[in-house]
Residue frames as a rotation matrix with the C-alpha (Angstrom) as fourth column:
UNK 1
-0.796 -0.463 0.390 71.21
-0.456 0.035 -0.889 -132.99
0.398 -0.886 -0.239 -104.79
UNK 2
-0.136 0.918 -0.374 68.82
0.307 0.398 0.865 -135.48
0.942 0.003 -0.335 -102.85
UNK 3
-0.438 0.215 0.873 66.99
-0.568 -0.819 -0.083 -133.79
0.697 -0.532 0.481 -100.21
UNK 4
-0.282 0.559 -0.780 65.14
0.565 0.754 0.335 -135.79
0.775 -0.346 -0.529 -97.99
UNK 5
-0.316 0.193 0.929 62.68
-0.525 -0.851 -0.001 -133.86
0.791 -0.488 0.370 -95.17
UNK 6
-0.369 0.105 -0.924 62.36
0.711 0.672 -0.208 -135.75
0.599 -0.733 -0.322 -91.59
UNK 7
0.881 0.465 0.087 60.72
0.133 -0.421 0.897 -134.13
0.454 -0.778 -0.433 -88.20
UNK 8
-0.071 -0.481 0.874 62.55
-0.507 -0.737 -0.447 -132.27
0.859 -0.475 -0.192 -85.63
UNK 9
0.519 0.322 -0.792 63.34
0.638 0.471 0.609 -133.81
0.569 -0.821 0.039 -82.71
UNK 10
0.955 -0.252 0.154 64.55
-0.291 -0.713 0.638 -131.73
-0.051 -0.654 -0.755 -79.42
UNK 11
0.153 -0.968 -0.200 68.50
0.476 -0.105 0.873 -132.50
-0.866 -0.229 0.444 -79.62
UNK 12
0.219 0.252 0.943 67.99
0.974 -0.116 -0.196 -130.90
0.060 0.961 -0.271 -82.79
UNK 13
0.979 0.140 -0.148 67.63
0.178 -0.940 0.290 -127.34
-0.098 -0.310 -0.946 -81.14
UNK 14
0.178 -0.817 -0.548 71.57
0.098 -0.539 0.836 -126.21
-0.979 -0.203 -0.016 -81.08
UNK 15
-0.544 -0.232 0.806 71.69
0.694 0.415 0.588 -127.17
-0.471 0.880 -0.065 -85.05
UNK 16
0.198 0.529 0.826 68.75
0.882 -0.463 0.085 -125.45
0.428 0.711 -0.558 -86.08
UNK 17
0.661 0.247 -0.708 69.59
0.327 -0.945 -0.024 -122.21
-0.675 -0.216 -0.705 -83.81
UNK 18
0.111 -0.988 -0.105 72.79
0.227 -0.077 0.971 -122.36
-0.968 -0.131 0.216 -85.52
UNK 19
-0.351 0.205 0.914 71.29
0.892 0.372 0.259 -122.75
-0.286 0.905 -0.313 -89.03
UNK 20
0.395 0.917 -0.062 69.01
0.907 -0.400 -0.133 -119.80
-0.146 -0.003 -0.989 -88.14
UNK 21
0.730 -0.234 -0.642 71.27
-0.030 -0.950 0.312 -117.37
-0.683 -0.208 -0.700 -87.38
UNK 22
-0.580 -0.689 0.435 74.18
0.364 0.258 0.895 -118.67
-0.729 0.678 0.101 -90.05
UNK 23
-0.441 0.429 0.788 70.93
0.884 0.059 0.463 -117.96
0.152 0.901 -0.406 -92.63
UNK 24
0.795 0.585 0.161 69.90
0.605 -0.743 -0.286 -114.59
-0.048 0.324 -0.945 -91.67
UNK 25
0.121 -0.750 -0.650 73.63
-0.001 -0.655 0.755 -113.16
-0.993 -0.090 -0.080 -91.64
UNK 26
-0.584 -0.539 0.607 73.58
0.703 0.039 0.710 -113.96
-0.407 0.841 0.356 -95.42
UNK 27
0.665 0.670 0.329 71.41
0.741 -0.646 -0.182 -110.55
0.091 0.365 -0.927 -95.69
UNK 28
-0.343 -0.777 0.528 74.60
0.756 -0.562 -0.336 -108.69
0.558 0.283 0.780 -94.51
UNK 29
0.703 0.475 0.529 72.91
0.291 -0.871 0.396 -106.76
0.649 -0.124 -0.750 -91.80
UNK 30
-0.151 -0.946 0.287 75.23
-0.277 -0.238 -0.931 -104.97
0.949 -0.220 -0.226 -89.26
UNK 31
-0.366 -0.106 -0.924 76.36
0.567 0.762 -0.312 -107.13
0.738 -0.639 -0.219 -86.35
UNK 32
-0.880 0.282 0.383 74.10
-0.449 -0.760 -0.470 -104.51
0.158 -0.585 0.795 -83.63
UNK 33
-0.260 0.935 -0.242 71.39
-0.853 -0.105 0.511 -105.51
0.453 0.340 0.824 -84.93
UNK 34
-0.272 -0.223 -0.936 72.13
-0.040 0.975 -0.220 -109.21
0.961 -0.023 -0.274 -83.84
UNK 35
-0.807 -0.336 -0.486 71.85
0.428 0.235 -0.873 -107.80
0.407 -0.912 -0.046 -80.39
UNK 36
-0.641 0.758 0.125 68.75
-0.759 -0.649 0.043 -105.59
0.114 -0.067 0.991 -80.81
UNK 37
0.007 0.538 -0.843 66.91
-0.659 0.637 0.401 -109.17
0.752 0.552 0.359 -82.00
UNK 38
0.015 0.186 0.982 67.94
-0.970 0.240 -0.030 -110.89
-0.241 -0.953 0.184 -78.87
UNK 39
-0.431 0.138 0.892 66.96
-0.404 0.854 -0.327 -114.83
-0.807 -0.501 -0.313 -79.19
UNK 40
-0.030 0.681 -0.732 65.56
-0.854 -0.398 -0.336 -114.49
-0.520 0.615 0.593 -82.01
UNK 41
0.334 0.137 -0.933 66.87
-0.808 0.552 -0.208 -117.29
0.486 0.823 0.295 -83.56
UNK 42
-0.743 -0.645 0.180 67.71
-0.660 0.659 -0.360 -119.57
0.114 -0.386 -0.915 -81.11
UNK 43
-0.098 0.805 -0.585 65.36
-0.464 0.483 0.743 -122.66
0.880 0.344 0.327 -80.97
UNK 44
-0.307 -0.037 0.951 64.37
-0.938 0.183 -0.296 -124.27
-0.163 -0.982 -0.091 -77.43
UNK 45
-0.999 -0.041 0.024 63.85
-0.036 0.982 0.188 -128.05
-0.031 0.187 -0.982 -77.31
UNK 46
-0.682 0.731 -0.029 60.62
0.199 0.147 -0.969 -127.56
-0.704 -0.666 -0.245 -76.05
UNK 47
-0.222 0.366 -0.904 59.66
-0.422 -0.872 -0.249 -125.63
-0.879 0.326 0.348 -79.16
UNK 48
-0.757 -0.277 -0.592 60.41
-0.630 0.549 0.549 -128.29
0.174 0.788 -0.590 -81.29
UNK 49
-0.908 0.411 -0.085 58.20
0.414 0.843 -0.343 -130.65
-0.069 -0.346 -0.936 -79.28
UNK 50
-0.250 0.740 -0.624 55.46
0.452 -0.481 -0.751 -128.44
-0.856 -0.470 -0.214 -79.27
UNK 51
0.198 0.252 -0.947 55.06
-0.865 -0.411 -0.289 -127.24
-0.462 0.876 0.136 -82.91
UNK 52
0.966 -0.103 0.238 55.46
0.257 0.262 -0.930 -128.33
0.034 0.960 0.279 -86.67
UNK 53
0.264 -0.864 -0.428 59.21
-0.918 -0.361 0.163 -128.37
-0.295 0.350 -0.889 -87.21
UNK 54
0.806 -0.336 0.487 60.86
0.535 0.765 -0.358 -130.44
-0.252 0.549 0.797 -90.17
UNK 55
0.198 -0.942 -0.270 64.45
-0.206 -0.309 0.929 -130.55
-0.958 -0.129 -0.255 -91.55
UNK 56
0.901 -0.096 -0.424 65.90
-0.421 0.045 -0.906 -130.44
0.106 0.994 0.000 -94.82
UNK 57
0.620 -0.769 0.157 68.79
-0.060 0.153 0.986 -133.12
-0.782 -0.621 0.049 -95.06
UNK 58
0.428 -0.842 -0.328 71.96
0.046 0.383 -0.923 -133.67
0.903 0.379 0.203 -98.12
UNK 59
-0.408 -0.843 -0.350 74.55
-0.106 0.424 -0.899 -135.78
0.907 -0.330 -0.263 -96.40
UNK 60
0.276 0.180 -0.944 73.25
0.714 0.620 0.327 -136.46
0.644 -0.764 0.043 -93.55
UNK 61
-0.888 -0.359 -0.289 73.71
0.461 -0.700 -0.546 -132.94
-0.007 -0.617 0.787 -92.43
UNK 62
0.434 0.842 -0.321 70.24
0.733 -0.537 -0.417 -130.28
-0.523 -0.054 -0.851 -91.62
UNK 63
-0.839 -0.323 0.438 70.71
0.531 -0.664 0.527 -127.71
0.120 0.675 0.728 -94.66
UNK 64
-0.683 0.334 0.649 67.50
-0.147 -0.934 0.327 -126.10
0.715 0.128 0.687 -93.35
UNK 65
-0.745 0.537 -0.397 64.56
0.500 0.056 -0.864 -125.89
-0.442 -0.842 -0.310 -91.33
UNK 66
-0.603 0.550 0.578 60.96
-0.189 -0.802 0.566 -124.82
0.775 0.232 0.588 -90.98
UNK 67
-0.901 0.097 -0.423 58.46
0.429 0.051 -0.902 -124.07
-0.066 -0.994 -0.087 -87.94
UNK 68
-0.607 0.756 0.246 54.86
-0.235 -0.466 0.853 -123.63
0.759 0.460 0.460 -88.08
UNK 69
-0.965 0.262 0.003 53.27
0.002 0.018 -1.000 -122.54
-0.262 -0.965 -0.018 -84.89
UNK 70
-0.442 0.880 -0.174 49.14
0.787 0.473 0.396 -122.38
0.431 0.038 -0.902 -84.26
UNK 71
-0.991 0.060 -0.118 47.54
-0.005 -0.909 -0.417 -119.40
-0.132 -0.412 0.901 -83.39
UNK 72
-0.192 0.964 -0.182 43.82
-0.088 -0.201 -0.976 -119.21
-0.977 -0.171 0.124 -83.27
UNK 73
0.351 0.825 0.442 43.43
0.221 0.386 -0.896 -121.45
-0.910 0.412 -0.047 -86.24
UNK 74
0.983 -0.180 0.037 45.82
-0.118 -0.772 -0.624 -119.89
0.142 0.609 -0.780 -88.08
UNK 75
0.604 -0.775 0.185 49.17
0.791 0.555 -0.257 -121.75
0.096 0.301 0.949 -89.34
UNK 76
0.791 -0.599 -0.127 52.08
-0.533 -0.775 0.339 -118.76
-0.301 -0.201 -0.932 -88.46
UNK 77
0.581 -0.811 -0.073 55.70
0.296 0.294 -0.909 -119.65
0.758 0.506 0.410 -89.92
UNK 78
0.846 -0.505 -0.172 58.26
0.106 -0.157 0.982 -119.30
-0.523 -0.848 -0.079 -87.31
UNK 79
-0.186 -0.903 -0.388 61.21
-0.650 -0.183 0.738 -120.02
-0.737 0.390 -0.553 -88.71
UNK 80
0.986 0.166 -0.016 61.99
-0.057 0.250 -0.967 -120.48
-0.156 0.954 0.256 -92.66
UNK 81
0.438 -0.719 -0.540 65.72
-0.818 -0.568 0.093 -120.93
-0.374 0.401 -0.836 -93.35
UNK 82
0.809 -0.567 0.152 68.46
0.587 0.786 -0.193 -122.80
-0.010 0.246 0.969 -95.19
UNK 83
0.277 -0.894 -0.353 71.96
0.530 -0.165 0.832 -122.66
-0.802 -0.417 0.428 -94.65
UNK 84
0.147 -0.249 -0.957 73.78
-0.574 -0.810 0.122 -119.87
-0.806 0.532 -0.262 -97.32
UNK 85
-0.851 -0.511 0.126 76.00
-0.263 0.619 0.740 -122.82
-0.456 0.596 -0.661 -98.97
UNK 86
-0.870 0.313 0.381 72.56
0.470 0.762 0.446 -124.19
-0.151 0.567 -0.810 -100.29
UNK 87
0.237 0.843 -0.482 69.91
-0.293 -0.411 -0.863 -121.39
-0.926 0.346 0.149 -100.92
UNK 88
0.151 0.131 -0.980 68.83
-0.951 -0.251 -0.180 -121.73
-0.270 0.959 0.087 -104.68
UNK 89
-0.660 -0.661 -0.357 68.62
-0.730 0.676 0.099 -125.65
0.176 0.326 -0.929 -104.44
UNK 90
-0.296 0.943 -0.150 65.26
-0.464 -0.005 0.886 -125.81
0.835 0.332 0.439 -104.14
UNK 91
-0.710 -0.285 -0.644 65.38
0.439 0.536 -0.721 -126.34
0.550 -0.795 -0.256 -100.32
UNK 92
-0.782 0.624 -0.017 63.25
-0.520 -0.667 -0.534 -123.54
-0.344 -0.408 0.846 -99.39
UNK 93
-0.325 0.758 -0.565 60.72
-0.857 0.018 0.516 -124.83
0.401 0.652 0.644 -102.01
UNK 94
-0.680 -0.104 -0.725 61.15
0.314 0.852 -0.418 -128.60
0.662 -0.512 -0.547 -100.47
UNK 95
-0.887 0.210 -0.410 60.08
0.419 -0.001 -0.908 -127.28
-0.191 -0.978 -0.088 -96.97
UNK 96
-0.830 0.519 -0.205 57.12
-0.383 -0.797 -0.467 -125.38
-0.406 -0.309 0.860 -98.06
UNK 97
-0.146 0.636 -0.757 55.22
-0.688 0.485 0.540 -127.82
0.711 0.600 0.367 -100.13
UNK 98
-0.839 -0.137 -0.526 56.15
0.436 0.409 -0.801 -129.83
0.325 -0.902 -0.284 -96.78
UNK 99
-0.874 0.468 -0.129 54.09
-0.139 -0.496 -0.857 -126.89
-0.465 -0.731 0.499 -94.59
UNK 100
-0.594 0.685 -0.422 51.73
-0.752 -0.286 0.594 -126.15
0.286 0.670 0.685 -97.78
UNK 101
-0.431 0.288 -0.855 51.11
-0.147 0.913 0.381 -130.20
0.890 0.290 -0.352 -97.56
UNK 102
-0.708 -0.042 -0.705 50.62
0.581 0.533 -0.615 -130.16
0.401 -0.845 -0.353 -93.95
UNK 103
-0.647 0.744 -0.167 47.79
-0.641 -0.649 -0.409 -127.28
-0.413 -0.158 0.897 -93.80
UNK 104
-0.235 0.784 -0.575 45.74
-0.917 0.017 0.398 -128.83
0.322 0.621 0.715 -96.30
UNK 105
-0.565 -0.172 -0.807 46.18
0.003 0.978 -0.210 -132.22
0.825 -0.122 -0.552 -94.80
UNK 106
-0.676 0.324 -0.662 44.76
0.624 -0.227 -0.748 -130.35
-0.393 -0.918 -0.049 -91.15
UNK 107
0.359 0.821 0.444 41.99
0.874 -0.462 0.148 -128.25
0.327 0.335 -0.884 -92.74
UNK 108
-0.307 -0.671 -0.675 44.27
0.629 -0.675 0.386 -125.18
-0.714 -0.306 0.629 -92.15
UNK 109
0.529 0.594 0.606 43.11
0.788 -0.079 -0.610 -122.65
-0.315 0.800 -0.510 -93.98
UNK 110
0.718 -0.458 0.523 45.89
-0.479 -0.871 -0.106 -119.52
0.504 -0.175 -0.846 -93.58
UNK 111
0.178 -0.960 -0.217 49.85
0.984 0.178 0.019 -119.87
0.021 -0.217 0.976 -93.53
UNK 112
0.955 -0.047 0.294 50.92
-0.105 -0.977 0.184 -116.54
0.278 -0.207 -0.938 -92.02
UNK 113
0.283 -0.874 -0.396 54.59
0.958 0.240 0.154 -114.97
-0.039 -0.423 0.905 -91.84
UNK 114
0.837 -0.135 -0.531 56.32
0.042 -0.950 0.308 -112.08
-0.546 -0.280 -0.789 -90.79
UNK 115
0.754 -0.635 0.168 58.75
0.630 0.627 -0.458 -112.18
0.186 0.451 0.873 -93.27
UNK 116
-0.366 -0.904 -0.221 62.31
0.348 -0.354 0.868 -110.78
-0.863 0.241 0.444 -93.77
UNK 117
0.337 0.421 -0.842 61.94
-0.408 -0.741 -0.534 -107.94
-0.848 0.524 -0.078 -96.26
UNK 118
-0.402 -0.440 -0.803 64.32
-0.915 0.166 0.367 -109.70
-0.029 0.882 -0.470 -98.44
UNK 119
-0.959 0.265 0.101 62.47
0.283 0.889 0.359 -113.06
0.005 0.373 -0.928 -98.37
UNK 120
-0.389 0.503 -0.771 59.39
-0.576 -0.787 -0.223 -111.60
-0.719 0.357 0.596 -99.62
UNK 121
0.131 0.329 -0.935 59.38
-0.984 0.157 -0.082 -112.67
0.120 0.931 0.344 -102.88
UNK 122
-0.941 -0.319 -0.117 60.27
-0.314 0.948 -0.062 -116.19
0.130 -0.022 -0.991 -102.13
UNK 123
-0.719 0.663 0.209 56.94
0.382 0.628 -0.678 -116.45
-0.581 -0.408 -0.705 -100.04
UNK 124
0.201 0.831 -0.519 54.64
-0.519 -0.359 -0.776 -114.69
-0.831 0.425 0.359 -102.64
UNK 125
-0.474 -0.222 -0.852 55.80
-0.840 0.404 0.362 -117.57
0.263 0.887 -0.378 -105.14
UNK 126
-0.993 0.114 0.008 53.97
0.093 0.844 -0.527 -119.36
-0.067 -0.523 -0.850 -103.10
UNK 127
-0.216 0.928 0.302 50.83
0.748 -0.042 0.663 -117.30
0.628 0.369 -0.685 -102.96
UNK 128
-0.549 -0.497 -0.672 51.80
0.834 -0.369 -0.409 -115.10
-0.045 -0.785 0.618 -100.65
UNK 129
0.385 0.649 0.657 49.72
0.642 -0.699 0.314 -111.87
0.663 0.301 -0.685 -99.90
UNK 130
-0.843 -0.530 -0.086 50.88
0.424 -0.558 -0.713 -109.01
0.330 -0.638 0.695 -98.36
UNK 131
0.018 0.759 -0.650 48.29
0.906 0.263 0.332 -108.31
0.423 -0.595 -0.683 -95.39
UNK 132
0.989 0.108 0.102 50.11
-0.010 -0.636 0.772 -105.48
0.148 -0.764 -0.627 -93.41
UNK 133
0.194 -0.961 -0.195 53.24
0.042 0.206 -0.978 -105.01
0.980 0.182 0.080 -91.68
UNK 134
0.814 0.205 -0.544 54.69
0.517 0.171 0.839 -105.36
0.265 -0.964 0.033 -87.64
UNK 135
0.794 -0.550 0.258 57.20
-0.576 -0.817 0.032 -103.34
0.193 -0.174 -0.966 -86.07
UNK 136
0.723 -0.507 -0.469 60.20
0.564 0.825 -0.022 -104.74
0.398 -0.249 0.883 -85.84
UNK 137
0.622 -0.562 -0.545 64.14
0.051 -0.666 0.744 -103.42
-0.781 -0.491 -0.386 -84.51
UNK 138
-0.626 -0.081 -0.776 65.55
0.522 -0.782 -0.339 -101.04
-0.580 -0.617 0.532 -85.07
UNK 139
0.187 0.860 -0.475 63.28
0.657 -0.469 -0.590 -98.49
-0.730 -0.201 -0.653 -85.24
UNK 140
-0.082 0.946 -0.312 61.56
-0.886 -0.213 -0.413 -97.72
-0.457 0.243 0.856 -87.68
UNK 141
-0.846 -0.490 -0.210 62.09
-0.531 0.732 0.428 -101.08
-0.056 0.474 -0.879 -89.42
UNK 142
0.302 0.898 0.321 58.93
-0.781 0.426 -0.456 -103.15
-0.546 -0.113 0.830 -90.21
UNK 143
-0.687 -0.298 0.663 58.12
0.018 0.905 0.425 -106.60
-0.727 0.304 -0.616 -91.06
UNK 144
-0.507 0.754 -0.418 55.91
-0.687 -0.061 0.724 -107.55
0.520 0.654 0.549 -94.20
UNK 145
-0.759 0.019 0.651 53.25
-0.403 0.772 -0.492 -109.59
-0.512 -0.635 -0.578 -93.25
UNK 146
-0.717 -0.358 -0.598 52.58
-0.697 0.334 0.635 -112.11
-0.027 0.872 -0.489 -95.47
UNK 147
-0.122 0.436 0.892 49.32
-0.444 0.779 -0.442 -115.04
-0.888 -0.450 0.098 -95.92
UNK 148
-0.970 -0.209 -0.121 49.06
-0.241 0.802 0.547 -118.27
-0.017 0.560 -0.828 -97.98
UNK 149
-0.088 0.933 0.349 45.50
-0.943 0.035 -0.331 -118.70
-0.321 -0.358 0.877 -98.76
UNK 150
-0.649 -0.410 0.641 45.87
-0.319 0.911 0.260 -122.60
-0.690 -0.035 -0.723 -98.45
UNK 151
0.182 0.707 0.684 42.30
0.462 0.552 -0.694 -123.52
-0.868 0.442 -0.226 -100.03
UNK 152
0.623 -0.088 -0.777 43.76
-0.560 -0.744 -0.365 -121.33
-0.546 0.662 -0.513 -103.22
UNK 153
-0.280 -0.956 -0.086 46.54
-0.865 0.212 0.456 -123.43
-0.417 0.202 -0.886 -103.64
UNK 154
0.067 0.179 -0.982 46.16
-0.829 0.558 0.045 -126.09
0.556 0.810 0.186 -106.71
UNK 155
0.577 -0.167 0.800 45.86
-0.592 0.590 0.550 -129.46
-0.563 -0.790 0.241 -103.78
UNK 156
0.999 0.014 0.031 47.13
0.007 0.801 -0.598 -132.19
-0.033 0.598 0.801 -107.07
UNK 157
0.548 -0.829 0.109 50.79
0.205 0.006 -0.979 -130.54
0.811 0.559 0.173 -107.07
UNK 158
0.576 -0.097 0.811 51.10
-0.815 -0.133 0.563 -130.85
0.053 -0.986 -0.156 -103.14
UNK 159
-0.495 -0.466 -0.733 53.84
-0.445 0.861 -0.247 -133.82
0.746 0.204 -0.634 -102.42
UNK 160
-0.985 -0.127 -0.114 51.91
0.059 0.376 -0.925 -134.19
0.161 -0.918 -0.363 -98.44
UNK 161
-0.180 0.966 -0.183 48.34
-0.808 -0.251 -0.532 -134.00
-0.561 0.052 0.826 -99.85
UNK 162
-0.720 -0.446 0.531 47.53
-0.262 0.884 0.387 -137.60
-0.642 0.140 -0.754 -100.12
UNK 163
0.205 0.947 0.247 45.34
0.111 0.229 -0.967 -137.12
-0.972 0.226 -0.058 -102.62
UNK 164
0.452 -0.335 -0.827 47.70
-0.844 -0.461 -0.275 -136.15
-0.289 0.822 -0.491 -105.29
UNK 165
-0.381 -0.822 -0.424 48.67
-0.884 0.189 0.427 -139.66
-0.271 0.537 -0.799 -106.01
């Protein structure tokens, strides 16, 4: 399948909330919970304009998304998803060498995420460390929280590290 990853632009925002929330129902949690979370996944134009967000396209449709806010120096995932129909198609992997490429490119030194318990392992194939963990709903429920030490990461097998070619 050819992928191809482009920036986010703000009419984007109804697509990717839609993506967001289409990709965390494929955990099967119970529909409450949707309401405990609030906004969670909806995306505001503004947000787009104002961060790192790229898309993952096949067909000329967004099959995912990622968001990487700034935080005192410190790269923070927002949102990580692809659409159900196309986990395990090496989209996820696509968008992170994207982010991966775009720290090291900004002297970034730390890619932090609260993750979903069940996407976990995905981000510790990356290099992922578990740090800690944040409260999340419902109670008692925690997030892992997860960091990429960027300057760890091999730079030659980066596609957005323009030194690898």
């Amino acid at each position: 399948m050819n992928i191809t990853i482009r920036d986010a632009v703000e009419s984007d925002a109804t697509v990717l909330s839609s993506v967001a929330l289409a990709s965390k129902k494929y955990w099967n949690y119970p529909d409450h919970w949707y309401e405990l979370w609030g906004g969670t996944f909806t995306l505001q134009p503004r947000f787009i304009s104002n961060n790192y967000v790229k898309v993952a396209i096949a067909k000329n449709n967004i099959v995912g998304f990622i968001a990487i806010s700034m935080n005192n120096g410190v790269a923070e995932i927002e949102h990580m998803w692809v659409l159900p129909s196309h986990i395990n198609m090496g989209i996820g992997k696509k968008l992170m060498d994207d982010a991966i490429g775009y720290c090291m490119n900004h002297g970034i030194s730390t890619l932090r995420v609260e993750s979903d318990p069940n996407a976990r392992l995905f981000y510790e194939k990356f290099g992922a460390k578990h740090t800690g963990y944040v409260d999340s709903k419902p109670k008692p429920r925690k997030l892992p929280v997860l960091e990429i030490n960027i300057r760890s990461i091999n730079h030659s097998s980066t596609p957005n590290n323009p030194k690898s070619s």
